[in-house]
Structure formats: structure tokens, C-alpha cells
N, C-alpha and C positions, 0 to 999 in steps of 0.2 A: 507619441503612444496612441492618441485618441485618431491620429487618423491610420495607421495601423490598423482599425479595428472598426473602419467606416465600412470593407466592402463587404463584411458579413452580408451573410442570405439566408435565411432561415426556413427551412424547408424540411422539417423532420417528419414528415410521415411523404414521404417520393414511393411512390408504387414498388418501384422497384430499391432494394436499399440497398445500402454498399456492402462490397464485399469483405469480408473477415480480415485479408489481404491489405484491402482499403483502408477501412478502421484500425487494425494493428499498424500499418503503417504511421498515419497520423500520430497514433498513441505514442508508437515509438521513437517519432523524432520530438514530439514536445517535451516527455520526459527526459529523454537525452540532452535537450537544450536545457530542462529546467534543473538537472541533477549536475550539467555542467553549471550551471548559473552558482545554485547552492554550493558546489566546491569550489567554485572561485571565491564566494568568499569568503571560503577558509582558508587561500591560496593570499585574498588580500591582507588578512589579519596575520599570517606567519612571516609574510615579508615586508609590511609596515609596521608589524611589532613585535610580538616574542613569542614565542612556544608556550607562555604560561597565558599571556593574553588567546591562543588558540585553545588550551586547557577553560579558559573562564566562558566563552564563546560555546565550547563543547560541552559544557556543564550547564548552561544555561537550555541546550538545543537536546540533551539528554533526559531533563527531570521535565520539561514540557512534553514531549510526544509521546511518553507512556501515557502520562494523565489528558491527553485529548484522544489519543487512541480509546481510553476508554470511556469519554465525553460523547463522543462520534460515533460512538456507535454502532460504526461501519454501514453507517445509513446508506451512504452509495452503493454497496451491494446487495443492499438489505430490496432498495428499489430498483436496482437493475434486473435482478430477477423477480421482481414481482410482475411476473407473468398477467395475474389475471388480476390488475392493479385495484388491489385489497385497500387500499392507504391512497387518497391525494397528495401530489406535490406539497399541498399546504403542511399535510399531516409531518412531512418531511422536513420542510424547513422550519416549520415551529421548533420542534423537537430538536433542530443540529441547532437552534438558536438558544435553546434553555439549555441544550449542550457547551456551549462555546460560553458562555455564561458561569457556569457551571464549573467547567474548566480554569478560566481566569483566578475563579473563586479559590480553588483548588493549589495551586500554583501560587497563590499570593500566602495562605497558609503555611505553604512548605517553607516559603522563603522565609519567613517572618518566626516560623521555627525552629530554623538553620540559624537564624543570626549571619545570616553572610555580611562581606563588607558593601557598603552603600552602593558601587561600580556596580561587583556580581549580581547585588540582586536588580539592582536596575536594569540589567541586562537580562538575563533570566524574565524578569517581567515582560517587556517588552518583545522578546522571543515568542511568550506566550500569548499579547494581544496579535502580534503578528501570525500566529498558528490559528486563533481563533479567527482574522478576517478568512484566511485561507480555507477554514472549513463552509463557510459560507458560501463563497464559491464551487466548493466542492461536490454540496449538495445539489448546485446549478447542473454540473457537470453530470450527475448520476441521473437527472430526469433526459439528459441530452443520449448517458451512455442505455438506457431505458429503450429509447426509441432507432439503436445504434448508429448515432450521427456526433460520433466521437472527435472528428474534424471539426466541429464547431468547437465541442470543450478546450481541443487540441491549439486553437490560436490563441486563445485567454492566455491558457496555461505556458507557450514560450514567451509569450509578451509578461506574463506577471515575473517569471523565472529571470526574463534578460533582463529585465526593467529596474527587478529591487537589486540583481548584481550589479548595476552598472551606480545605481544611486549609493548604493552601501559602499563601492570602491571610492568612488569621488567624494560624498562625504566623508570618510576614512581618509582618505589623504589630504584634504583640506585641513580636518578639524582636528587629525589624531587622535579620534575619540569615536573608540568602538561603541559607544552609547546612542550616539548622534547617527553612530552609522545601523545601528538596528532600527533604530527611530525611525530614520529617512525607509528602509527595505519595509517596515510594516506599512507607513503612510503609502508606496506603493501598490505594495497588495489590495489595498482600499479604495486609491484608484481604478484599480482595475474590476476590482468588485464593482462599485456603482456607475461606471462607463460602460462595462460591457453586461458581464453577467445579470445583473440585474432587469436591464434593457431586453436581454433574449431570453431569459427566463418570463419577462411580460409579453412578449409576444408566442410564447410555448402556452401561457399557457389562458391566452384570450384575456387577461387584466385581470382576471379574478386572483383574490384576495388572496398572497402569502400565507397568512396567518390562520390558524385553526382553532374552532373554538370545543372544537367537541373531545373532552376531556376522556371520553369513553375508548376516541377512536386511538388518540394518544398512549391512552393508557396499554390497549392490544399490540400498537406498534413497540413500547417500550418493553413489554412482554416477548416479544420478536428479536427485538435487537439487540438488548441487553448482553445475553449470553455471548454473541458475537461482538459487542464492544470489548467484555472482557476477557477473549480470547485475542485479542489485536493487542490490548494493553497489554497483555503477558508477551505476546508475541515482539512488543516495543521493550518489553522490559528485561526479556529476554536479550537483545539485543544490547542493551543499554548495562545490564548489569556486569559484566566484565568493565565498562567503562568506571561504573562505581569501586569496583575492586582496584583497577589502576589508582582512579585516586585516592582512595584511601591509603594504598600500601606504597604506592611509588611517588604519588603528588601529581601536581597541575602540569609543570614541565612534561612527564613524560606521559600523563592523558592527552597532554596538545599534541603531540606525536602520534598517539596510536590511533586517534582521533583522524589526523591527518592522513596518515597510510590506508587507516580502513577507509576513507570517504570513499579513495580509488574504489573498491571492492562496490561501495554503495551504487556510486557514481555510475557501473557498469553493470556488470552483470545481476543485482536485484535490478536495478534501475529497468533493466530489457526485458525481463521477467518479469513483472508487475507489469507494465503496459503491455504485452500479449497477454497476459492474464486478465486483465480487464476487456481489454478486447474483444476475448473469448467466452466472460464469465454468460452475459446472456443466452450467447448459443449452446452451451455449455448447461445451462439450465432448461432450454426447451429441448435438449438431446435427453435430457437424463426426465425428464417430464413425460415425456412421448415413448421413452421404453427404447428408445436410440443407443442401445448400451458401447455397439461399435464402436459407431460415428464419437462418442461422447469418450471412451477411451482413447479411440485413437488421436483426438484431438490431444487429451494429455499427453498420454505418448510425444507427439512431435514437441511440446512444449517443453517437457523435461529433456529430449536431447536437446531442446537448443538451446537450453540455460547449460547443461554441462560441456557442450562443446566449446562457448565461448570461455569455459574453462579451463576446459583442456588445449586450446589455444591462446590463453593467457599466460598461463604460469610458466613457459618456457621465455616468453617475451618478457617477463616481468624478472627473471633468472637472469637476462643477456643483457634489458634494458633498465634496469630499474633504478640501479646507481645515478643515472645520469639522466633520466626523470624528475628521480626524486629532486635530486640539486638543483634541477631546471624549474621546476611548480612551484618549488618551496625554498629550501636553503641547501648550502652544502652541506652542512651538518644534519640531515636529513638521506643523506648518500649510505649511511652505514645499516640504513633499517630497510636494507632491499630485499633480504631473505625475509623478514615479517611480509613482504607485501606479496612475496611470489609464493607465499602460505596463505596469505589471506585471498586471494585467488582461489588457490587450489579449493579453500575452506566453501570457497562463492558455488564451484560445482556441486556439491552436497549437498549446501542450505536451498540451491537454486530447485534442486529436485523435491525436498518440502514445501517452497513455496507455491509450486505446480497444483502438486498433492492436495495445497488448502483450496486455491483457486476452484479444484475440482468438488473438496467437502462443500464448500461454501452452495456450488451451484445443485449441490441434492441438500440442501437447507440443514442440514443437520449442523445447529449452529450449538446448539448444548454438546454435540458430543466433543466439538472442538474445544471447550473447557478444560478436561484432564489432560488431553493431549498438551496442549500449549503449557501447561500447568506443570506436567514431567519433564519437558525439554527445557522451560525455566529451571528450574532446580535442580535439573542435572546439569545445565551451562554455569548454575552459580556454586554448586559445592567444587565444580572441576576448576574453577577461576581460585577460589577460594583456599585448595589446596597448589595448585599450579603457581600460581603469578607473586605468590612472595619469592619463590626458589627464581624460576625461571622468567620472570618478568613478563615483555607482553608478548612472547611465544606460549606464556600459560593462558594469557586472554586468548587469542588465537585457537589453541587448544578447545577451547571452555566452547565457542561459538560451535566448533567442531563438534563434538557431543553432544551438543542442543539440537544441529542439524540432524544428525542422526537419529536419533529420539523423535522426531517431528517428524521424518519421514516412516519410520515402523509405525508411528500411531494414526498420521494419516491415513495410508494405507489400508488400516484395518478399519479404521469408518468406512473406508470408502466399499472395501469387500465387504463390509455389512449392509452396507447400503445398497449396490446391487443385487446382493443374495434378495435381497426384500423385493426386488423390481422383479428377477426373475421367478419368484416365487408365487407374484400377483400375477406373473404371466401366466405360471402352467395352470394357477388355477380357474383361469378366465378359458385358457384353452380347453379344461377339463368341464368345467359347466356349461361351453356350448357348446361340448359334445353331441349330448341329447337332443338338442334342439337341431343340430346336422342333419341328425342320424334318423330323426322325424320326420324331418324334409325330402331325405332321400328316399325314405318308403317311401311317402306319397307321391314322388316325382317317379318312381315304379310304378305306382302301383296306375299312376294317369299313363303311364305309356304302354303297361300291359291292357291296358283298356282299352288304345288306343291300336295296337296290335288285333285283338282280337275284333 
């Protein structure tokens, strides 16, 4: 692993910086490895042990990433577009650090609430110190996606991805003990935190001191990101709360299933969408700064078709091939839930074109208005689960994600046409007060060349 990560070159400010093309690309192939890495294994725990072992596993991976989703802050995009960098690095990773901290804390509460048995919560816990190294790096990555030299985040990130799948497989089939195998996957991420990240975040940013002491500066940033931590929490618990519903009403067995079909959905089409969305989120922010309303749509634009088309080129694939996927990743008994997967595809088009949408809110900072929004499309994914998934099982999950998508995309939208209407309105009025001062200039530059005539 550590020599993997020897030929690094650290070069984030090159005259000339890479292209959109360049950085999405990188983006898109680590997350593609690392979102492969994560379904593997869920891939190793369904065929070394049981659907209810993938149920406890998904439970554990469920009730932690709401609650760092709203630890986090969404620090990373909070300083990728900090254009006219208001906040230090320090300011950053202090804050993801009382965050992940925080987090832990948080997570150990719920458990110890729950009453789970000894296993689940061991698990669960560990999920969570494992999510907390991960944000640590995370923050590494946002000063890197900052200065767009994504390529660098991008090697950490399929080394950490390959590294903890390959450890959590081999631990898991030596010790038959999903515990030991979370264990071994967080101890990697920590690896990989202080070998690499660490190391190129000291040379980003000249040795000076991680940690911040000025309470005031923190205090502005916490102000800032707050609102967007918990519109990300909703946005994860949105997510996550159809998975609550399964278990409540149907049990572990059949959350390790639907847990398993949706990975696919994760694994792909968010997984492609998120990383052009980051890719793009900077420029995206200097477009919509500088009055670039074009260039800054049509960027969206190309990004919502190409989350829907790998849509609409999935769900026939997944119609023809699913059966015999399913059986192949997972178990036979897995073959029967091919119709759930070639819906939950279909479902991936939809949610793909509000993920666009926030990507876009995100980059005109309107991070409060994101709040009701994420807010409704929770609440309408859990009343629709709520009544769906006892009758119809997890074609009513399926459903529930479906009208949450929908919902996030009408309310994005309408930030974001509020948000331009604001940009063009500053324009005409900048257009209309130098009117005068034109039209001043222009007599005078008359009045020198009739003088100049005569």
C-alpha cells in the first residue's frame, strides 16, 4: 500500500490547471473503485454468511451516515467553493475533527439506547470510528478539490476503497467474524489517513499548524455550514429511512436484501453523479459568482442527462440480466429480486437529476434554503414507505425513494430559479446605473470631436 502512494507529486497550484474532463475523470474512476470496494463487501458478508448477517452490517452502515452526514458538515464543499478563502485549512480540519468526535459520541448514545445485542452494536460502533477516520481524509481531499487537483485526492481514495475491501474479505474468511472484519477495514482507513493524507496535506499547506485556535473564526464557519450539514443528514436519512421501515416491518433478512439490490443502484449511478458533481462543484461556483448564468446551467444540464441516461440504459439491462447477476454477486436465492433492481435503477434516473440540482444549489451557497427542501422530500419518502412497504414490501421502499426523488427535484429547482432571478436582477441594475455615467462620456467624447471638426 505505502508504496502505491510513493510516486505522488504535489503540485497544486501549475499555472495551467487541469481540465474539468481531467478531474472528472480521476473523480470518476476512484469512486467507481471505491463504491466497487464498499459493495464488495456486502458481496463478502452475503456469501460467507447470511442475509441477516448483511441486515446487521446494513444497520450498522445505516444509523452512522446520517449522523456524520450531519457532524461533516459538508465541509468539503463548504471549502471547495470558498472562492475568496474566508476560512483556513486549519479552520477546516479543526472543525471535521470536533465533528467526527462528535459523531462517535453520538452513535455510541444511540446504540446504548437501542439495547442492540453485543455483535450489532460492536459493529455499528466500529462502522462509525471507521466513517470518522474517513472524514478526516475527506477534509484532506476538499483543500486538494479547492485548488482543483482532484487526481491527487483520487489515489488515496481507490487505495483506501481497494485496501479496506481486500482486508475486511480476508479477515472475514479467516475469522468468520464480521466484527474483526470491520475492525481490520477502519484500521485501514487510518493507514491510509497518516501515510498519505496527512503527509500531502503538510506539504499543501507549508507545515503550518492543522489546528485552529481562534474560536471566533470557527464559530463563522459553524454558522456557514451548519445549515448544509443538516440538509446532507436529511438527505442520508432520507435515504436510510425506507431502510428503517424494512426493518421494522419485514426484519433483518429481508433489509439484508434490499440493502444488497440497492448497493447496485449506489454503487452506479449516484456513485457517477457525485463525482462529476464534485468535479464540477468549484467551477460551478466561479460560474454562478461571475454572472456566468450560461455556462453554469449548461454545465448542469449535461450533468443531469448523463445521470439519467445511465439510466435509461440500465433498467433494460437489469430487466434481461438481473437474475443471473443477482445469483452471481450474491446467492441464488437472490435471483427472485430482479424486478426490485431494474426499478431501483429506473428510481436512480430521477434521484440522479436532484442530486445535479443540489450540486448546483450548493454552488450559489444557498445552503439554508436547502433545509425545507431536503426536509419535504424526507417526509414524503417516509409517510410513502410507511404506508407502501407493510402491503407491498420492498417495492413500497422502492416507491418511497421515488417520491422523495421527485420532491427534491421541484424544490431544487425553485432555489435555484430564485437564485438566478437574484443574479439577473443585480445585473440589470448595474446595467441601469451605468447608464448615466455612458451617456456622460458620450457627450463629452461629442462634444471633443465637434471641437475637433470645427
Amino acid at each position: 500500500m505505502a508504496a502505491a502512494l510513493e510516486f505522488v507529486d504535489v503540485e497544486p497550484m501549475d499555472k495551467a490547471l487541469p481540465s474539468l474532463r481531467h478531474s472528472a475523470s480521476w473523480t470518476l474512476a476512484a469512486s467507481v473503485i471505491y463504491a466497487a470496494a464498499q459493495w464488495a463487501m456486502i458481496s463478502a458478508v452475503a456469501k460467507l454468511s447470511s442475509a441477516a448477517a448483511v441486515g446487521q452490517f446494513a444497520l450498522g452502515l445505516s444509523i452512522a451516515a446520517p449522523v456524520f452526514m450531519l457532524t461533516n458538515m459538508q465541509l468539503r464543499g463548504v471549502q471547495a467553493t470558498d472562492a475568496l478563502s474566508e476560512h483556513s485549512f486549519a479552520d477546516y480540519f479543526t472543525l471535521r475533527c470536533l465533528g467526527s468526535a462528535a459523531g462517535v459520541v453520538l452513535v455510541l448514545a444511540i446504540v446504548a439506547s437501542a439495547r442492540y445485542d453485543r455483535t450489532t452494536s460492536a459493529v455499528i460502533l466500529l462502522v462509525a470510528v471507521a466513517k470518522a477516520v474517513e472524514q478526516l481524509s475527506d477534509v484532506v481531499a476538499g483543500l486538494l478539490q479547492k485548488f482543483e487537483r482532484l487526481d491527487q485526492a483520487a489515489r488515496a481514495q481507490m487505495v483506501r476503497g481497494a485496501g479496506s475491501a481486500i482486508v475486511f474479505t480476508v479477515v472475514l474468511l479467516v475469522s468468520h467474524s464480521l466484527v474483526a472484519a470491520v475492525c481490520g477495514a477502519a484500521a485501514t482507513c487510518a493507514v491510509v489517513l497518516l501515510s498519505y493524507d496527512f503527509r500531502l496535506a503538510r506539504r499543501l499547506e507549508a507545515r503550518r499548524s492543522f489546528l485552529s485556535s481562534s474560536r471566533r473564526s470557527l464559530q463563522l464557519l459553524l454558522a456557514v455550514s451548519l445549515p448544509l450539514g443538516i440538509v446532507t443528514a436529511l438527505a442520508t436519512l432520507n435515504v436510510n429511512l425506507p431502510r428503517y421501515v424494512v426493518q421494522y416491518y419485514l426484519g433483518p433478512v429481508q433489509l439484508g436484501i434490499f440493502v444488497s439490490v440497492a448497493y447496485i443502484l449506489i454503487a452506479t449511478v449516484n456513485v457517477v453523479v457525485n463525482s462529476m458533481g464534485q468535479s464540477a462543484s468549484a467551477r460551478l461556483a466561479q460560474m454562478f459568482a461571475a454572472g456566468d448564468l450560461a455556462g453554469f446551467n449548461g454545465v448542469l444540464r449535461k450533468l443531469a442527462l448523463f445521470g439519467a441516461a445511465i439510466s435509461l440504459l440500465g433498467t433494460p439491462v437489469a430487466l434481461l440480466w438481473g437474475r443471473p447477476l443477482l445469483a452471481l454477486i450474491y446467492r441464488p436465492e437472490y435471483a427472485q429480486y430482479a424486478s426490485l433492481l431494474a426499478m431501483m435503477v429506473a428510481v436512480a434516473g430521477v434521484s440522479a437529476v436532484g442530486l445535479v440540482l443540489g450540486f448546483g444549489v450548493t454552488a450559489t451557497r444557498r445552503f439554508r434554503a436547502q433545509v425545507p427542501v431536503i426536509g419535504a422530500a424526507t417526509l414524503a419518502g417516509f409517510a410513502v414507505a410507511v404506508m407502501l412497504v407493510p402491503q407491498h414490501g420492498l417495492f413500497g421502499a422502492a416507491l418511497a425513494l421515488l417520491a422523495s426523488a421527485i420532491v427534491l427535484i421541484l424544490g431544487n429547482g425553485a432555489v435555484l430559479a430564485i437564485a438566478e432571478r437574484g443574479v439577473r436582477t443585480r445585473q440589470c441594475e448595474a446595467f441601469r446605473s451605468s447608464a448615466p455615467v455612458r451617456a456622460g462620456r458620450d457627450a463629452e467624447l461629442a462634444a471633443i470631436l465637434g471641437l475637433e471638426k470645427d
